[in-house]
C-alpha positions, -999 to +999 in steps of 0.1 A: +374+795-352+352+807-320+320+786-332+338+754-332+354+756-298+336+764-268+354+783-241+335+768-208+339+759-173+310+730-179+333+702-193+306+670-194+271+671-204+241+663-181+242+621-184+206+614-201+207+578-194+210+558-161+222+522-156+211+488-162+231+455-164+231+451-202+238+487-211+264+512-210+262+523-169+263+555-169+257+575-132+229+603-136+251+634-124+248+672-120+268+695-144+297+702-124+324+729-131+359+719-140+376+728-106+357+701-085+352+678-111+380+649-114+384+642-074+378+609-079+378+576-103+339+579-105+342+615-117+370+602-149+344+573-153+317+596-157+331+617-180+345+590-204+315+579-206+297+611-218+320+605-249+294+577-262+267+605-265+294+619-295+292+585-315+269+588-347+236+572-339+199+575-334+197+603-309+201+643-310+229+650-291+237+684-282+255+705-306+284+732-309+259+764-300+256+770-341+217+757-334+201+740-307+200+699-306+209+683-340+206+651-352+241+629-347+236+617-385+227+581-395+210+596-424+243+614-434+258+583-427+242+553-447+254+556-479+223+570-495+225+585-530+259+561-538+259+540-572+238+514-555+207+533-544+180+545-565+175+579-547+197+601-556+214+632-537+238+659-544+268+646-526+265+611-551+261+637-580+292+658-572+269+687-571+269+699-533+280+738-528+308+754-499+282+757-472+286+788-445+288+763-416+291+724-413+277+707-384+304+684-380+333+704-381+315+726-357+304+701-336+339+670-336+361+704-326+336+708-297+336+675-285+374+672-290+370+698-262+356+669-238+380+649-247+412+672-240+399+679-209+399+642-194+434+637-205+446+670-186+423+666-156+442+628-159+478+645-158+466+665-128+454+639-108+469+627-075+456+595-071+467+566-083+465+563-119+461+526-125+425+537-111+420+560-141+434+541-167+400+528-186+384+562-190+420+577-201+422+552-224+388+556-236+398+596-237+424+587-262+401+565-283+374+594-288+404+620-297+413+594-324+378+585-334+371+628-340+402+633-362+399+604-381+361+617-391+373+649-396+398+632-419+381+610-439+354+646-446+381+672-451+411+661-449+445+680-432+427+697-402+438+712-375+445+689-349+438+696-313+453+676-284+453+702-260+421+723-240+423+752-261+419+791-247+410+823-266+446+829-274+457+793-281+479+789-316+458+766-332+427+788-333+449+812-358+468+784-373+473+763-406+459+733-413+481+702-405+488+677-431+467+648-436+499+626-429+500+647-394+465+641-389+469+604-398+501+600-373+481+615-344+453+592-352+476+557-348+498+575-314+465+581-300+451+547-306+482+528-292+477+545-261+443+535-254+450+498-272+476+501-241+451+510-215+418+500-227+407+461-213+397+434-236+358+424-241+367+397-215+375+419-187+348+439-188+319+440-165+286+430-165+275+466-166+303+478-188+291+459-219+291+484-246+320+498-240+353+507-260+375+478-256+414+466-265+395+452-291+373+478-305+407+498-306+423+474-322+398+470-348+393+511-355+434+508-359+431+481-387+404+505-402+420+536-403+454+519-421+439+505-443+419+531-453+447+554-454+473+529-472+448+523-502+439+561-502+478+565-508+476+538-532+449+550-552+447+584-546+482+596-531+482+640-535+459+640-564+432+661-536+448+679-506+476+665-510+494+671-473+467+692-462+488+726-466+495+725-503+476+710-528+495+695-556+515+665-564+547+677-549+532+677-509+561+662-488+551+631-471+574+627-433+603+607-437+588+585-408+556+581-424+548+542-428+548+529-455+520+514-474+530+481-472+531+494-434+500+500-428+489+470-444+506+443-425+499+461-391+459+462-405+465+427-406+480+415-378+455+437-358+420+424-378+437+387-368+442+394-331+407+406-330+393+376-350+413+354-329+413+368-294+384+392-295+358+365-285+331+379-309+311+357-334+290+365-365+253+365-354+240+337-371+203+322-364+191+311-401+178+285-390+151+302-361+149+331-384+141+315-423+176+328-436+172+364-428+200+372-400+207+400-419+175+415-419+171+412-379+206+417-368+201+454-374+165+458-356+171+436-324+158+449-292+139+431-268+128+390-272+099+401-290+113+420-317+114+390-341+100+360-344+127+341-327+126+354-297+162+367-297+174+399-279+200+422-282+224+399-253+225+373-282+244+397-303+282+390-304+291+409-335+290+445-329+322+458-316+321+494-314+281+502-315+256+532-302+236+513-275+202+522-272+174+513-247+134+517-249+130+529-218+165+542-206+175+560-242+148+558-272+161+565-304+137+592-314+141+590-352+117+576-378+144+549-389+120+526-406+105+553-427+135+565-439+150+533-451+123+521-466+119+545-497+154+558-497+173+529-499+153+516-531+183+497-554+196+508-583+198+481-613+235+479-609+233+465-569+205+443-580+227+425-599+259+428-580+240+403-555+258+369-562+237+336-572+239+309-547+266+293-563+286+320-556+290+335-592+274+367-607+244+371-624+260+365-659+275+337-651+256+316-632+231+286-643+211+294-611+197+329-628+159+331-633+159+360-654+142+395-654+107+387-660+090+390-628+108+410-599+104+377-579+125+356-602+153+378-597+151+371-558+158+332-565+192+312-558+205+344-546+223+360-521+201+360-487+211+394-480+189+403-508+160+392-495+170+406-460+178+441-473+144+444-493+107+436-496+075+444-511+083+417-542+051+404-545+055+363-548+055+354-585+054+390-601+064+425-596+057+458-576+041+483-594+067+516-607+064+551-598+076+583-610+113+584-598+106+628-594+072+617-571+077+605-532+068+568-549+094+542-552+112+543-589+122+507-584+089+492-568+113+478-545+109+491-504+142+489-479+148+471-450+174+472-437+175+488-404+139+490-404+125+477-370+101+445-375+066+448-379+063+482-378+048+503-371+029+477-352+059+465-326+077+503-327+058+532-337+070+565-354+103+576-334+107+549-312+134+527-325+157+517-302+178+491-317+217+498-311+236+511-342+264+497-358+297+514-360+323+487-365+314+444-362+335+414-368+321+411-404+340+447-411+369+434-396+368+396-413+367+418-447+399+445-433+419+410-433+411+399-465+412+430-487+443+442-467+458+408-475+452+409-511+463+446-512+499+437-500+504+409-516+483+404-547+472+372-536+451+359-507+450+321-500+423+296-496+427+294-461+427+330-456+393+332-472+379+305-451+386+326-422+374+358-433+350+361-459+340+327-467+324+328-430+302+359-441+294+342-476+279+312-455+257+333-436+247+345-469+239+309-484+265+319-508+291+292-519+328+299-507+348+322-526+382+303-537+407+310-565+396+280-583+361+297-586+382+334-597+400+313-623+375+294-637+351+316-644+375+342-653+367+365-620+389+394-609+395+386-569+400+420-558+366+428-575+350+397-555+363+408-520+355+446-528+319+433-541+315+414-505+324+446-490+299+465-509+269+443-501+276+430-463+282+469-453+254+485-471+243+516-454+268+515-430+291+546-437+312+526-461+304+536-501+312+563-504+347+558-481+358+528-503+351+543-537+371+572-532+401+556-513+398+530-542+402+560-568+376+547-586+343+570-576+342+597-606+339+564-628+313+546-603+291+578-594+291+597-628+273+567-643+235+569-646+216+559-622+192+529-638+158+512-626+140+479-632+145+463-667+113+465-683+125+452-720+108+416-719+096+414-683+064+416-669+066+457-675+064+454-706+032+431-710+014+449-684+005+487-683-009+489-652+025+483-639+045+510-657+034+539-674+069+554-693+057+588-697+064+594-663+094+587-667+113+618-678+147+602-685+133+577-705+150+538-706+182+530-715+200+495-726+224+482-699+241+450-695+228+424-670+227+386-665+211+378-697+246+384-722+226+409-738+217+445-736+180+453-722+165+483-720+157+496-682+146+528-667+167+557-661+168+576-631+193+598-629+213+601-663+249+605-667+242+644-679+232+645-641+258+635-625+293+657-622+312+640-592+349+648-597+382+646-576+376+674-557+345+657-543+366+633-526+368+660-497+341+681-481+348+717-486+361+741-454+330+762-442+334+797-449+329+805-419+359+789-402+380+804-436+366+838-425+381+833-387+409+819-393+430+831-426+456+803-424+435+779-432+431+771-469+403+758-489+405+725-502+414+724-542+390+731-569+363+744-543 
């Protein structure tokens, strides 16, 4: 357990970015050691605010001493290789292997270090603690925030609340239960929904920051997640963390599901009602593609619009980035725009403009070209992909080559124009970790959860607000029920689409209990059975396709034949690949701990 907690006197990194009015403002300070540190409300302020560096994001961070500077993880963290991307990877294939080390065990026990420290530095302070109370609060968010990750990868953990020394119990003891883990999670976040000031109260230079609200809206995430993955999924994985089978004790003051489910929703409305955010909406200025530019803003002259990142009311927790004051320093745009290619089944999970699915709809224009599938649809589809040339289709490539299988380049998250406006590593858009869309689709899905219904008016509110910025018709229960439409589906399908790439797939398939039967299917391409690939050669060439074509239903009512990219023979993704395995490395230090089942 050494290599994941750091015994040092050096409590709060070197700050790598300095002020400015609409940014985080962070003071440029000396590493200092522990003794003279927290003398003042400056020095807590400082230090909380070192806890943004640990959010995932664009920027290497520094990590646990296992290597030098790693990379925080947005490419760990957008969903790629999931049922609705054409690239495929191990972790969507149930085919990863229990690694030696894993960076972010390593690396959320070290920064849990940071954390601890604030909170007892705060309980030894003499001054007045009212001063203190935002970075506390902020303290308690982050320790939340850690175990929660740590969670949602592994499982029961270890939880760590205090600044642990060489002989502390917890570097030789068992893992806690996930129900433990879950517990701290929700104490920890009352206390900083307690301390924390709303979005309103905040200053000027403060913008950015973790707010009552941001806390609030984490809370409503983390119970529902955890009362659908005891809904769905219950001890069928760790079970409590220490055992592993069906007979795992769950607390006696545990809440319930239907707990959790009404507190996600009274939290998701205080936020929608109080939180003063709005869904970033500029269709008009922008041709329909808010959602394509929402995720690249930076300066005025990042779009064609003029609109800059002080015109963004949606995010609610985010990593803030600045050209000049803290560059990205990834190749974002590269990335996204072969790797995100979409499989045949998100292609048609897109909804018509009348708000029904492809094989139901009148507004469907068929397979023939790839353009004709873009029309009366979703504009998310449009804003999430490009290269369709108008009136026909992107040539194929090899899906075992660097080409793109689908023809069909990403864009989401891909800064605009580039590389002409950013070049190679300089993106410096902010990054998304939780917005008022995420928390308009918590309400509705943990409404319909607890009570098997969700009303007309509830929709209006919620997801019916995302749907318009989509140019999608409302969803209503006279649309479920007359074209025979399964609402859960519908609300999970808005999920799926308005969070792509945003660390939510592979999350909701698992606490749904439904992702050996959504990852083990094959993975399928562009229909080429009476389209445009099929007349024309030059377009695809199905030798090079080793996996061959395969029939699949679609929006016609009948089966036609598509490319396969990954077959079902591929893919292996079973219930112990709803949690990460321990590293062996941790299992060697610390014999208590126990591997999680099956691995």
């Amino acid at each position: 357990m050494k290599n994941y907690i750091k015994i040092s006197m050096v409590v709060v990194l070197t700050i790598i970015y300095g002020c400015q009015d609409k940014f985080l403002e962070l003071d440029p300070l000396d590493s200092v050691t522990e003794s003279v540190y927290f003398e003042t409300p400056e020095h807590f302020d400082a230090a909380a605010n070192s806890l943004y560096t640990q959010l995932i994001g664009l920027q290497k961070v520094k990590g646990s001493g296992l290597s030098n500077d790693y990379q925080v993880g947005y490419a760990d963290f957008m969903d790629f290789g999931t049922d609705l991307i054409a690239f495929v990877q191990d972790e969507g294939r149930g085919s990863l292997i229990v690694p030696e080390q894993d960076k972010y065990w390593s690396n959320w026990y070290y920064w849990l270090r940071d954390v601890n420290m604030i909170l007892k530095k705060a309980d030894e302070y003499d001054g007045n603690v009212e001063d203190i109370e935002q970075p506390i609060g902020t303290a308690y968010f982050f320790r939340a925030w850690h175990h929660f990750l740590l969670l949602q990868r592994f499982g029961g953990v270890p939880i760590v609340t205090s600044v642990l020394d060489l002989d502390s119990p917890e570097l030789s003891g068992p893992r806690n239960s996930r129900y433990e883990v879950i517990a701290q999670v929700l104490s920890d976040l009352d206390v900083a929904i307690d301390l924390l000031p709303t979005e309103q109260q905040l200053d000027a230079g403060d913008k950015g920051k973790i707010s009552r609200w941001g806390a609030e809206a984490f809370k409503a995430e983390v119970l529902l997640y955890e009362a659908t993955w005891e809904k769905y999924v219950g001890t069928t994985t760790d079970g409590d963390g220490v055992n592993t089978g069906a007979g795992s004790a769950m607390p006696d003051n545990y809440p319930s599901t239907g707990d959790m489910l009404t507190e996600a929703i009274a939290l998701s409305k205080d936020v929608m009602d109080n939180g003063g955010y709005e869904l970033w909406n500029h269709n008009t200025e922008l041709d329909s593609m808010s959602s394509y530019y929402l995720f690249n803003l930076e300066d005025g002259d990042s779009n064609p619009a003029g609109l800059d990142k002080s015109t963004n009311n949606e995010f609610i927790i985010q990593g803030i980035y600045d050209f000049v004051l803290r560059r990205g320093g990834v190749n974002i745009s590269h990335v996204v725009d072969g790797r995100t290619a979409p499989s045949r089944k998100f292609m048609d999970m897109f909804l018509c403009v009348d708000g029904l699915p492809v094989d139901k709809s009148t507004e469907f224009q068929g397979y023939y070209t790839v353009s004709d599938e873009f029309e009366n649809r979703d504009f998310r589809m449009n804003a999430y992909y490009y290269g369709v040339p108008e009136g026909g289709s992107p040539a194929l490539s090899p899906p075992t080559s660097e080409g793109n299988p689908t023809g069909i380049l990403g864009q989401k998250f891909r800064s605009w124009n580039y590389p002409t406006y950013r070049n190679v590593n300089e993106e410096s858009f902010n990054f998304p970790l939780l917005r008022l869309a995420e928390v308009y689709l918590i309400y509705a899905e943990s409404l319909f959860e607890l009570n098997g219904t969700i009303t007309d008016a509830q929709l209006d509110e919620s997801i019916n607000k995302i749907r318009e910025r989509a140019g999608v018709a409302d969803l209503t229960n006279a649309l479920v029920s007359n074209y025979n439409l399964d609402m859960l589906e519908e609300i999970r399908r808005e999920r799926a689409v308005e969070l792509f790439l945003e660390n939510s797939r592979y999350n909701d398939l698992k606490r749904w209990g439904i992702a050996e039967q959504e990852l083990n299917a094959p993975i399928l391409g562009a229909i080429v059975e009476g389209t445009l690939y099929e007349a024309d050669g030059s377009l695809y060439d199905p030798s090079v396709y080793i996996y061959g074509e395969q029939e699949v239903e679609n929006g016609t009512g009948s089966l036609l034949r598509a490319t396969v990219i990954d077959p079902a023979s591929n893919r292996s993704f079973d219930r112990k690949d709803y949690l990460f395995p321990l590293p062996t490395a941790q299992l060697n230090l610390n014999k208590a701990l126990t591997q999680n089942p099956e691995w």
